[in-house]
Biotite code that builds the C-alpha atoms (Angstrom):
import biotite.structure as struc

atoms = struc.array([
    struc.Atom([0.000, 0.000, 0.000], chain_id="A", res_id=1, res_name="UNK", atom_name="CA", element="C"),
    struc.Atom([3.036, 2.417, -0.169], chain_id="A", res_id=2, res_name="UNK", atom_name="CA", element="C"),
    struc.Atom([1.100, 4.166, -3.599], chain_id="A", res_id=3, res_name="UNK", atom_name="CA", element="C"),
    struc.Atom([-1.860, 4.603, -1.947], chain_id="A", res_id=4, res_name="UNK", atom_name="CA", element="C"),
    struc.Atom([-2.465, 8.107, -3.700], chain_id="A", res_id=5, res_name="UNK", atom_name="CA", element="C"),
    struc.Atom([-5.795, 8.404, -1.036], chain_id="A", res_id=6, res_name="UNK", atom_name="CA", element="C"),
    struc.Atom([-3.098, 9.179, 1.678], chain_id="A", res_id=7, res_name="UNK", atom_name="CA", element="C"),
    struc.Atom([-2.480, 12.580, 0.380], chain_id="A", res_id=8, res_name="UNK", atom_name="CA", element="C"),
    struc.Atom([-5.783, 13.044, -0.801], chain_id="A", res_id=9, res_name="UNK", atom_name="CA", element="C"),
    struc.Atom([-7.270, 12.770, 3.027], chain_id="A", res_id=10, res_name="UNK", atom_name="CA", element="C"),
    struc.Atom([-4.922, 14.245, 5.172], chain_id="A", res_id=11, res_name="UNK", atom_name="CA", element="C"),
    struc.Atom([-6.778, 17.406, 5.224], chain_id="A", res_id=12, res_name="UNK", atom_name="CA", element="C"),
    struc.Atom([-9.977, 15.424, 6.803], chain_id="A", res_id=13, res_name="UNK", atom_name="CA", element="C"),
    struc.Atom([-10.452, 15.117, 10.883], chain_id="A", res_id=14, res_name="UNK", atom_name="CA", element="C"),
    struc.Atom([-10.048, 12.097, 12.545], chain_id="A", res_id=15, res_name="UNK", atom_name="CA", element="C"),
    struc.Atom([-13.804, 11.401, 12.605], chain_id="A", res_id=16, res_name="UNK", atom_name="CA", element="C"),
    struc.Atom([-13.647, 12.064, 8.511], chain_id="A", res_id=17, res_name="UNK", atom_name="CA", element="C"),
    struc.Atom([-11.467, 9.325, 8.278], chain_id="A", res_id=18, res_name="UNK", atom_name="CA", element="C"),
    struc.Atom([-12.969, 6.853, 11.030], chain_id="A", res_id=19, res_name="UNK", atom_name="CA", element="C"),
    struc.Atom([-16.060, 7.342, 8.850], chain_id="A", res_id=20, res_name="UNK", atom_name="CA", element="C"),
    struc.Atom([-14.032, 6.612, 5.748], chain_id="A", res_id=21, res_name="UNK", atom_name="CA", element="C"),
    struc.Atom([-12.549, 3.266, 7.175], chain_id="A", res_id=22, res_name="UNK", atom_name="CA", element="C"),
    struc.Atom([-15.923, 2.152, 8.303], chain_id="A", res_id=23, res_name="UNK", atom_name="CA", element="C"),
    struc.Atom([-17.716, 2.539, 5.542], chain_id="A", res_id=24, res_name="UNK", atom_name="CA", element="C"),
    struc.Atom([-17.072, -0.661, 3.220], chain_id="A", res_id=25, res_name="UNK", atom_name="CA", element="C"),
    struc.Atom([-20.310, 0.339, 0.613], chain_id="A", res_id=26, res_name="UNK", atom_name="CA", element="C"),
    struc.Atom([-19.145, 3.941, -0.573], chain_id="A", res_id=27, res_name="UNK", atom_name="CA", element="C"),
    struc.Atom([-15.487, 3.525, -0.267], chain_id="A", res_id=28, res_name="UNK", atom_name="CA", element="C"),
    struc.Atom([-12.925, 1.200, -2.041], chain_id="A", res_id=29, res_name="UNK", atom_name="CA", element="C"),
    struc.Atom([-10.435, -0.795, 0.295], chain_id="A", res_id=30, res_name="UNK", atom_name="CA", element="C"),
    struc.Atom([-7.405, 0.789, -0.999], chain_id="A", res_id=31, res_name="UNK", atom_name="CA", element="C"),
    struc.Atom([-9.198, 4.484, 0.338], chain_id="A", res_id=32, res_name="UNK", atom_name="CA", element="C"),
    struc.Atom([-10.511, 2.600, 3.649], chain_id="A", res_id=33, res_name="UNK", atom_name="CA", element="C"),
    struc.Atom([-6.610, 1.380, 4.171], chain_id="A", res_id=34, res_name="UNK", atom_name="CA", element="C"),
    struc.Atom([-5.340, 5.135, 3.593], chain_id="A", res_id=35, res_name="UNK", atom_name="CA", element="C"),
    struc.Atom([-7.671, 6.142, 6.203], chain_id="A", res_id=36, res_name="UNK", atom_name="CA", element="C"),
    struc.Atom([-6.574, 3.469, 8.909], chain_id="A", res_id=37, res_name="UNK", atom_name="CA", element="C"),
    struc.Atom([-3.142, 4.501, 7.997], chain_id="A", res_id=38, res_name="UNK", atom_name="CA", element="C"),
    struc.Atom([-3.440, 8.682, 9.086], chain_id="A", res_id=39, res_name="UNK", atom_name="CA", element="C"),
    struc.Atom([-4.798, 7.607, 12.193], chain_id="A", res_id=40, res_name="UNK", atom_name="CA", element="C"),
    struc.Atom([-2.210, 5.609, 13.061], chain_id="A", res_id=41, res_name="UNK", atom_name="CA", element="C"),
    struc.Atom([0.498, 8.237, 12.078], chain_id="A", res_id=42, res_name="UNK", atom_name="CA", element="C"),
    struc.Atom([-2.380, 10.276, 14.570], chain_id="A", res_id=43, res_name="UNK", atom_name="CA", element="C"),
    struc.Atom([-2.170, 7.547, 17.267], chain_id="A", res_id=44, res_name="UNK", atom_name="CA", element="C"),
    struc.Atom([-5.772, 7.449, 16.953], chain_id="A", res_id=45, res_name="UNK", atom_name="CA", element="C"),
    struc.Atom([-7.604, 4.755, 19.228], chain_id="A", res_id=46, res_name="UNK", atom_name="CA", element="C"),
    struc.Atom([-9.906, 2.994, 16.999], chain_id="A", res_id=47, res_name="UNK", atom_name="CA", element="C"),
    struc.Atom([-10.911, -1.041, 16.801], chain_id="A", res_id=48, res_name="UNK", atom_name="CA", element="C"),
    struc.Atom([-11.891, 0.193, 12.869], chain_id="A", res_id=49, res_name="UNK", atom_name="CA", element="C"),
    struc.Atom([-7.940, 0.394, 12.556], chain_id="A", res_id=50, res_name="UNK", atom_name="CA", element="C"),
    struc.Atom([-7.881, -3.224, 13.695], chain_id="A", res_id=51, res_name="UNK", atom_name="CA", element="C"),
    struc.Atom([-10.615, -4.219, 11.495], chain_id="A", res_id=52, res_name="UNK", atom_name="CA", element="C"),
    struc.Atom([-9.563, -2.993, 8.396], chain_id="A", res_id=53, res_name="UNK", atom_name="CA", element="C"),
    struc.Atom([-5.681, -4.196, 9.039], chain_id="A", res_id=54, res_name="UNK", atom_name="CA", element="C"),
    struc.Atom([-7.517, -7.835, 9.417], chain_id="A", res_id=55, res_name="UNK", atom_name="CA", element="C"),
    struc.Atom([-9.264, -7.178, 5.956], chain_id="A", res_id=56, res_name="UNK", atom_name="CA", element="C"),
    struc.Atom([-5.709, -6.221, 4.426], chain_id="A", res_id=57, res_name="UNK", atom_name="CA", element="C"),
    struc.Atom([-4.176, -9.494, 5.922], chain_id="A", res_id=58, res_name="UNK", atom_name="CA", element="C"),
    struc.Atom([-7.076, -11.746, 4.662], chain_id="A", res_id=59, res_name="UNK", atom_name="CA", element="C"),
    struc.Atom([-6.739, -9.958, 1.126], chain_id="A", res_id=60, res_name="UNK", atom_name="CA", element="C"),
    struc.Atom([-2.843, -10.408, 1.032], chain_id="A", res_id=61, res_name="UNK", atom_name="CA", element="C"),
    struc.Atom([-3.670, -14.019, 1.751], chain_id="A", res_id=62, res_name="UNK", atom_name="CA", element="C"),
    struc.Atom([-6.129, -14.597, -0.667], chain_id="A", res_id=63, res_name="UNK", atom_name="CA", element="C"),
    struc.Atom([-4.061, -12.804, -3.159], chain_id="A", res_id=64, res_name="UNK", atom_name="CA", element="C"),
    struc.Atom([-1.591, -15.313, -2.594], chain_id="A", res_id=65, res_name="UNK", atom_name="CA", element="C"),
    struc.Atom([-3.190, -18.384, -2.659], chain_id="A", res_id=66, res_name="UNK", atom_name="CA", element="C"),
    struc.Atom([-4.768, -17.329, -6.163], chain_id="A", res_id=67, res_name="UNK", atom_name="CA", element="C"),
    struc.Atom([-0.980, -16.820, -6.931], chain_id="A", res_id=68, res_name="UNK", atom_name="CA", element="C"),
    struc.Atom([0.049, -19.765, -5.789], chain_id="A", res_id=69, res_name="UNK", atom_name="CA", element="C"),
    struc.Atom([-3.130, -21.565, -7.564], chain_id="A", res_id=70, res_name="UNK", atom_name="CA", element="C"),
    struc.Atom([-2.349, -20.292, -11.026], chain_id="A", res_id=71, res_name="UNK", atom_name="CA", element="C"),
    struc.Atom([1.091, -21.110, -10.503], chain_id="A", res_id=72, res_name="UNK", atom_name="CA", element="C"),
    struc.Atom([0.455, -24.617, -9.935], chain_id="A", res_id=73, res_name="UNK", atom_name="CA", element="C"),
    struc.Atom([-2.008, -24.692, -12.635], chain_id="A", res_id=74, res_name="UNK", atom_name="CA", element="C"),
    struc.Atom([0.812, -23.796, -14.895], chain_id="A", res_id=75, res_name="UNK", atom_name="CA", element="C"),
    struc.Atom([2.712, -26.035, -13.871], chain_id="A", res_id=76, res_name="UNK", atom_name="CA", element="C"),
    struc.Atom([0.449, -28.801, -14.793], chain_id="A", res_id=77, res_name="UNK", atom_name="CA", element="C"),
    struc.Atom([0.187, -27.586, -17.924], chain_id="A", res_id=78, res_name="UNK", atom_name="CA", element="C"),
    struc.Atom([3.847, -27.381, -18.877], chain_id="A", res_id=79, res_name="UNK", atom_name="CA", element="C"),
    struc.Atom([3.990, -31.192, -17.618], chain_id="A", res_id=80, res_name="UNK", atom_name="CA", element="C"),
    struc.Atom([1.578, -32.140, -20.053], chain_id="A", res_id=81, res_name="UNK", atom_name="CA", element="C"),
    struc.Atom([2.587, -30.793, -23.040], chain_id="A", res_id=82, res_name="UNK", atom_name="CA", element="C"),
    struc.Atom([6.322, -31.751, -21.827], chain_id="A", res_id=83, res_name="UNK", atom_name="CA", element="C"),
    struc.Atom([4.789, -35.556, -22.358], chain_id="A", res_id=84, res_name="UNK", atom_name="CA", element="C"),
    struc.Atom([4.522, -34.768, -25.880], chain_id="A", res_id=85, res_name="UNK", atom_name="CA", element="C"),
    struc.Atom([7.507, -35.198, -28.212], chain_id="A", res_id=86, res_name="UNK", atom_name="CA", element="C"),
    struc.Atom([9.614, -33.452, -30.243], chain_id="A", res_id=87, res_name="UNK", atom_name="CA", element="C"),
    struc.Atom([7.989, -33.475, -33.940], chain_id="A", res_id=88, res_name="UNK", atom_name="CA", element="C"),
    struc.Atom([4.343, -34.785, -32.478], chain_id="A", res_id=89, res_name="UNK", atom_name="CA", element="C"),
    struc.Atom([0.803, -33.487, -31.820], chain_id="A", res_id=90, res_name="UNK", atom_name="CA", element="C"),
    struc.Atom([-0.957, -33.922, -28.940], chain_id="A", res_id=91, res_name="UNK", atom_name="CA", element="C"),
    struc.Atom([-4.948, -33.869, -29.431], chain_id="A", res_id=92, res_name="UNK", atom_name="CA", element="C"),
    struc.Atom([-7.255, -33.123, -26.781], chain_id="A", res_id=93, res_name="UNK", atom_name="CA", element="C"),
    struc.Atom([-11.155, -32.877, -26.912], chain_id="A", res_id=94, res_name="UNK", atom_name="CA", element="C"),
    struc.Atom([-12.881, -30.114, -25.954], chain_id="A", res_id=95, res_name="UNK", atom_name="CA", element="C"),
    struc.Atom([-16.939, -29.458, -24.777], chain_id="A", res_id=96, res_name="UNK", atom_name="CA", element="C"),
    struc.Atom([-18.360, -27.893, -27.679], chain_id="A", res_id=97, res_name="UNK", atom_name="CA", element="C"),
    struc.Atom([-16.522, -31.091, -29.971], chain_id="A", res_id=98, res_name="UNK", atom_name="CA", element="C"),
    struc.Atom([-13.726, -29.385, -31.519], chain_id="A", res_id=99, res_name="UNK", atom_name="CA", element="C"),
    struc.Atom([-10.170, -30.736, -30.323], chain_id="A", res_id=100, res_name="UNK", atom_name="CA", element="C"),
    struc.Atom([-7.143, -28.968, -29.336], chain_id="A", res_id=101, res_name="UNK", atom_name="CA", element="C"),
    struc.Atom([-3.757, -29.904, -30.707], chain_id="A", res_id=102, res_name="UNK", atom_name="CA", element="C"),
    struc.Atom([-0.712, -29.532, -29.246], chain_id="A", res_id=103, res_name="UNK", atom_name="CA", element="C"),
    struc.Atom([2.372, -29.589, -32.010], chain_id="A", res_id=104, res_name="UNK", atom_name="CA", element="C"),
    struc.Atom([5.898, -29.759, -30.610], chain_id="A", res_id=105, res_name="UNK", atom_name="CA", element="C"),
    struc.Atom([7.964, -27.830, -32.749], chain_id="A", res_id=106, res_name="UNK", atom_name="CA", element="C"),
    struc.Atom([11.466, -28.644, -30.605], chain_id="A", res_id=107, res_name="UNK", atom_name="CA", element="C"),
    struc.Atom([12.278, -28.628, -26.811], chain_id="A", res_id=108, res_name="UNK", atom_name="CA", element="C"),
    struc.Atom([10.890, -25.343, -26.023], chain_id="A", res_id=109, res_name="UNK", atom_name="CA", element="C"),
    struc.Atom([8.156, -24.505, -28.791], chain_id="A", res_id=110, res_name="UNK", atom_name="CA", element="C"),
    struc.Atom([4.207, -25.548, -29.264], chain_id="A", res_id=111, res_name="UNK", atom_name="CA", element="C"),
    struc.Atom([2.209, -24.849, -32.157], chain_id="A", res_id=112, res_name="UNK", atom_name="CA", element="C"),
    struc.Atom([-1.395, -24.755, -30.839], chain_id="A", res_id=113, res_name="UNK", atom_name="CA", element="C"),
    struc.Atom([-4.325, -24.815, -32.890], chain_id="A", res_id=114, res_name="UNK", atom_name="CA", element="C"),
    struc.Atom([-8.123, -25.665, -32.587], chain_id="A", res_id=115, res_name="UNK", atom_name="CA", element="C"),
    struc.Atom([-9.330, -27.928, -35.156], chain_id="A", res_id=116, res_name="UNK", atom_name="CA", element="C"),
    struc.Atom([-12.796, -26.915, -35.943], chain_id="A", res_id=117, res_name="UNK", atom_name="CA", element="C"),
    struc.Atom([-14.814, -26.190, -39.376], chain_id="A", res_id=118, res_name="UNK", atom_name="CA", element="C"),
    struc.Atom([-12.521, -24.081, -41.863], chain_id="A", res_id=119, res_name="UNK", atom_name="CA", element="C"),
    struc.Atom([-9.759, -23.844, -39.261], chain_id="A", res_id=120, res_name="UNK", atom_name="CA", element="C"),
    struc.Atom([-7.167, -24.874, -42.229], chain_id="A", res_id=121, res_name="UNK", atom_name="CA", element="C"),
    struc.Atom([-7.571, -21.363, -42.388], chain_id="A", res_id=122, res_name="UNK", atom_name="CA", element="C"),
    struc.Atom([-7.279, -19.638, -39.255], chain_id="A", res_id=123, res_name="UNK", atom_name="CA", element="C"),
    struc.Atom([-3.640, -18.361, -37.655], chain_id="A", res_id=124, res_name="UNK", atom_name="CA", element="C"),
    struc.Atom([-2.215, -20.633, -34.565], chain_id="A", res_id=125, res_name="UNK", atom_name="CA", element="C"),
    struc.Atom([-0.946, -19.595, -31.453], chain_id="A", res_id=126, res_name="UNK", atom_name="CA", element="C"),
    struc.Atom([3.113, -20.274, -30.415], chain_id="A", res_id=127, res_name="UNK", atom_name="CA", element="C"),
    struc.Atom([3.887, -21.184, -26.949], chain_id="A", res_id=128, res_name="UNK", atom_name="CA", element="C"),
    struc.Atom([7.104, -21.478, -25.437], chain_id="A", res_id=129, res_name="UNK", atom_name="CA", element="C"),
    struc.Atom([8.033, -22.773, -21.850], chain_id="A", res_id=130, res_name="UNK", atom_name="CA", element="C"),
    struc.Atom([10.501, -21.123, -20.111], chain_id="A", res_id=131, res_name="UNK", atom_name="CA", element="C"),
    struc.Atom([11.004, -23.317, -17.351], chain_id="A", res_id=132, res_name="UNK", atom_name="CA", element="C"),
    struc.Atom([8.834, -25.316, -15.406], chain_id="A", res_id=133, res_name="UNK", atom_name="CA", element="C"),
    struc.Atom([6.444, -23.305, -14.586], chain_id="A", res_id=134, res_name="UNK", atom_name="CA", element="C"),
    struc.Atom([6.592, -20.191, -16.737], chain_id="A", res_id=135, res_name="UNK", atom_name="CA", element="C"),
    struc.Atom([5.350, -20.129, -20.566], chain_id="A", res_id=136, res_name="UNK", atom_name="CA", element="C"),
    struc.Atom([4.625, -17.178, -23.013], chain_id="A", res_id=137, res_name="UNK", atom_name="CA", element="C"),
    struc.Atom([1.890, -17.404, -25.790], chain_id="A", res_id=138, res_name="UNK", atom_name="CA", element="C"),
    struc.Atom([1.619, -15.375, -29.163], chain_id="A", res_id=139, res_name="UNK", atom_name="CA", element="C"),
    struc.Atom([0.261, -15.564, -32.256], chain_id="A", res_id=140, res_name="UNK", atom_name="CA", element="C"),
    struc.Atom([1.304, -16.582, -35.096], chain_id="A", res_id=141, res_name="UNK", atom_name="CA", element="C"),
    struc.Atom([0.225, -17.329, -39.101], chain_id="A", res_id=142, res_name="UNK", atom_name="CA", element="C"),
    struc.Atom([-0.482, -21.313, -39.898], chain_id="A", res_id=143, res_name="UNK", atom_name="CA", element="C"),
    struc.Atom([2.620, -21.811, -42.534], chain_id="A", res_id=144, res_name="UNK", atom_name="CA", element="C"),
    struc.Atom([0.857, -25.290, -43.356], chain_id="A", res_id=145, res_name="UNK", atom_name="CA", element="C"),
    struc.Atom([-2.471, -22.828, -44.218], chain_id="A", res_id=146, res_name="UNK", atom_name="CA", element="C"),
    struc.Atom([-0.675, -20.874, -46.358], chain_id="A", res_id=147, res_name="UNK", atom_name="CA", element="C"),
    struc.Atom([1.681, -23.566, -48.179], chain_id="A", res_id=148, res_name="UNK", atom_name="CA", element="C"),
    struc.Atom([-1.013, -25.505, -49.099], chain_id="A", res_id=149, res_name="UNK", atom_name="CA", element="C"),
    struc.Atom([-3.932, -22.118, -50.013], chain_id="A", res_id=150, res_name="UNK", atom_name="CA", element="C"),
    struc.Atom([-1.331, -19.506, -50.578], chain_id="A", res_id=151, res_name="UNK", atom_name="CA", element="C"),
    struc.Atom([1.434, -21.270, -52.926], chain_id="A", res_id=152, res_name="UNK", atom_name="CA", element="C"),
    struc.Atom([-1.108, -23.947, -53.806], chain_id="A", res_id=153, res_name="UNK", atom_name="CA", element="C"),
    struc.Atom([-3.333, -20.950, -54.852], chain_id="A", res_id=154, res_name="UNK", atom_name="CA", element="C"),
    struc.Atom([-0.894, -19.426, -56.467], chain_id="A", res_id=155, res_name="UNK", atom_name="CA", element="C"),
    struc.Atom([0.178, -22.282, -58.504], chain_id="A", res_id=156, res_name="UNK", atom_name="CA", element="C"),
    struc.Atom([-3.571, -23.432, -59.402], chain_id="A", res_id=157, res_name="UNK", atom_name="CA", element="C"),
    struc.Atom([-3.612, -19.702, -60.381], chain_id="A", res_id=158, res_name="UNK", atom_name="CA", element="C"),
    struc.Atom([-0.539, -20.385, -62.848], chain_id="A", res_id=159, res_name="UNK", atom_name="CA", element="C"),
    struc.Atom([-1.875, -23.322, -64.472], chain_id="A", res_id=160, res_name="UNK", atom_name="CA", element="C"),
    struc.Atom([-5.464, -21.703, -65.324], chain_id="A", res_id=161, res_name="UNK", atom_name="CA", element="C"),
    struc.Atom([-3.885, -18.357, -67.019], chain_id="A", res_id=162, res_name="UNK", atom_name="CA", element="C"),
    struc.Atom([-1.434, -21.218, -68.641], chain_id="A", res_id=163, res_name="UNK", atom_name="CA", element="C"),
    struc.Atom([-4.613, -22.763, -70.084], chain_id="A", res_id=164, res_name="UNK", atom_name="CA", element="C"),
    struc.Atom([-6.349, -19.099, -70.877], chain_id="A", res_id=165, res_name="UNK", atom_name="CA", element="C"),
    struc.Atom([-9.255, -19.640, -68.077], chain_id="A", res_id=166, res_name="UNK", atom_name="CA", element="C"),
    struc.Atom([-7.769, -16.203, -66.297], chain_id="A", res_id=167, res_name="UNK", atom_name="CA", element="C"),
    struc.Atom([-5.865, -13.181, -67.082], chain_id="A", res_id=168, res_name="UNK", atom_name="CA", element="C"),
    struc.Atom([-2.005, -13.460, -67.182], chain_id="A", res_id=169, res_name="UNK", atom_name="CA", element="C"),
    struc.Atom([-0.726, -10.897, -64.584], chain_id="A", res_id=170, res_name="UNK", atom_name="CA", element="C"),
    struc.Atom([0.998, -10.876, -61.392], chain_id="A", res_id=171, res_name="UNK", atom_name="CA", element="C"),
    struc.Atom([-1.076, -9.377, -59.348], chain_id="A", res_id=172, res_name="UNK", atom_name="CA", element="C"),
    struc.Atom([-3.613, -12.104, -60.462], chain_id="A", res_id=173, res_name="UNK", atom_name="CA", element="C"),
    struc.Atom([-0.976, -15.276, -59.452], chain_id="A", res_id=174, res_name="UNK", atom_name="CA", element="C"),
    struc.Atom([0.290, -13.872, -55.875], chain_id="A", res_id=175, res_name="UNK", atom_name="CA", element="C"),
    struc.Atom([-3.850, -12.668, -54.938], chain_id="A", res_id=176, res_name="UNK", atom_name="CA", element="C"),
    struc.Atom([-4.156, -16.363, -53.271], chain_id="A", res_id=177, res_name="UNK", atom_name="CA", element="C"),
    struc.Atom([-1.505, -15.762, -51.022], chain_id="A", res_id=178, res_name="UNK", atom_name="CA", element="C"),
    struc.Atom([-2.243, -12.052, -50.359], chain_id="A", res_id=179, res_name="UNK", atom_name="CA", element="C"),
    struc.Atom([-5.746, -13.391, -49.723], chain_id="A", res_id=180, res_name="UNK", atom_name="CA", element="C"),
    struc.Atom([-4.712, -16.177, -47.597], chain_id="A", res_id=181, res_name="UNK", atom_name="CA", element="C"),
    struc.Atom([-2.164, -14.295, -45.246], chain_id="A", res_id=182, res_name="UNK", atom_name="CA", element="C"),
    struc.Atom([-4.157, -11.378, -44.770], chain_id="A", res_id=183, res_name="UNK", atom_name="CA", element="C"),
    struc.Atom([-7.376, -13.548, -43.862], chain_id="A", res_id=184, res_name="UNK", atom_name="CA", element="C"),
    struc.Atom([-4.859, -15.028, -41.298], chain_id="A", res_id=185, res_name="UNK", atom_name="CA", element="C"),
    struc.Atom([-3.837, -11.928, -39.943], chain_id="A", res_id=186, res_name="UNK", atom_name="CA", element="C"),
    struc.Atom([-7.065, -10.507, -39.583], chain_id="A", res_id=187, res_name="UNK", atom_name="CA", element="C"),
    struc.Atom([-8.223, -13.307, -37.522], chain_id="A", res_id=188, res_name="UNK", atom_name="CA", element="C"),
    struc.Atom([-5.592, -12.987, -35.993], chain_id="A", res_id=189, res_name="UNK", atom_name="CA", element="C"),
    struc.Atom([-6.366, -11.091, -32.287], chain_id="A", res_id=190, res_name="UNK", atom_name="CA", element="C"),
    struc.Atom([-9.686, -12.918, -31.976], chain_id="A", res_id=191, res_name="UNK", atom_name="CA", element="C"),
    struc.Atom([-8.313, -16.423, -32.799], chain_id="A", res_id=192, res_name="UNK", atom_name="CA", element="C"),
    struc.Atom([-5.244, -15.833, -30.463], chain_id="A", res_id=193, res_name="UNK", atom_name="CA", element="C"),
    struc.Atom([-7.545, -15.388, -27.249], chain_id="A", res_id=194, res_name="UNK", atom_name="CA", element="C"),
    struc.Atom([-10.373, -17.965, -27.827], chain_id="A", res_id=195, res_name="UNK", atom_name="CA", element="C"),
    struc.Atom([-6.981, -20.404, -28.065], chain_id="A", res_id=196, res_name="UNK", atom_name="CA", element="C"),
    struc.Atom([-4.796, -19.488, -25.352], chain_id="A", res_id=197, res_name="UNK", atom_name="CA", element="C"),
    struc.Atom([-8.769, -19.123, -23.215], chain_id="A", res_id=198, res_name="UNK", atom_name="CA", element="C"),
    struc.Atom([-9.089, -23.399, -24.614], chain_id="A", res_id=199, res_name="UNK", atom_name="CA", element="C"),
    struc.Atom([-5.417, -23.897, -23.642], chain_id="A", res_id=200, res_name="UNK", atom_name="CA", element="C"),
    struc.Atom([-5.446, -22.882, -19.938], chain_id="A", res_id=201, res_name="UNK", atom_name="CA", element="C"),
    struc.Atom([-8.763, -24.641, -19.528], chain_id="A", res_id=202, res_name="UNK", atom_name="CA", element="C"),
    struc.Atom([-8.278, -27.935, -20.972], chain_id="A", res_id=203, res_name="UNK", atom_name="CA", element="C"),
    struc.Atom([-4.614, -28.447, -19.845], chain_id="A", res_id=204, res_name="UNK", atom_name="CA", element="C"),
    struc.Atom([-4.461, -26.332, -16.284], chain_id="A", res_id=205, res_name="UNK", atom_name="CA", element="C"),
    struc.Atom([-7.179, -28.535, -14.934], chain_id="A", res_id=206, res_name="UNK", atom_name="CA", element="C"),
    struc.Atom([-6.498, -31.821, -13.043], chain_id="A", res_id=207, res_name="UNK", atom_name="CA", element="C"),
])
């Protein structure tokens, strides 16, 4: 609580200002309650409200860190799972609503995660990579199998018709399957990245 900015904000009120303040759990936030408890003691106020709300701040500070502590364990359990998988492999969970989460290790640290769902051939992936064992970072990334087999498969299908006269012969005409493909990807991007990494925690953080 050393940024409490209420601090200086209430050291212009009385004593029974801020007894008021601490009491009253409905119109004021903890964080102004604590600054309140915290003048009077710098006042040597006599209060059992001062007691009260230092309880409050000890059962938050524990809770905090138990939820801590949770998540960090759930992460944990995570990285062991997808540790299981190996090197070059894909490791397919089901999820609720019937889709199925896959788990490609790229090499020791890296995961390609996808959902595979209706069109998903077309939507970007999400990279993770453990750090140790039990931190990880997540980001997006495009689906290079997506755009090998749309983009330069495009492309080339693209070639073979204006080879055969069935469309126009110009540039911009071969590369629009991959332009079309990579900036699909990338505007799916931000949305697809969250409703994966939301499917990743739940499926694999649980016991």
């Amino acid at each position: 609580m050393t940024d409490n900015h209420f601090i200086e904000k209430f050291k212009s009120k009385s004593d029974r200002e801020l007894e008021r303040v601490a009491m009253d759990s409905k119109s004021f936030v903890f964080d102004a309650r604590y600054a309140a408890i915290t003048l009077l003691k710098d006042r040597n106020y006599d209060s059992d409200i001062i007691n009260q709300v230092e309880k409050e701040y000890e059962n938050l500070v524990k809770a905090q860190q138990k939820t801590t502590e949770d998540l960090k364990e759930q992460d944990q359990r995570l990285i062991r799972r997808i540790r299981q998988i190996p090197i070059k492999k894909t490791g397919k969970y089901g999820l609720k609503n019937g889709n199925e989460l896959q788990v490609r290790r790229l090499n020791q640290d890296y995961f390609q995660i996808r959902i595979e769902a209706f069109r998903s051939e077309l939507a970007p992936v999400m990279i993770c990579r453990v750090k140790d064992d039990s931190t990880y970072s997540c980001y997006p990334f495009l689906y290079l199998k997506s755009i090998l087999i749309f983009g330069f498969g495009g492309t080339a299908l693209t070639v073979i018709l204006a080879y055969l006269g069935y469309v126009e012969n110009e540039i911009f005409i071969f590369s629009l399957p991959l332009f079309v493909t990579i900036g699909f990807q990338l505007l799916l991007m931000p949305f697809i990245y969250f409703i994966i990494l939301n499917f990743f925690r739940k499926r694999l953080r649980k016991k």
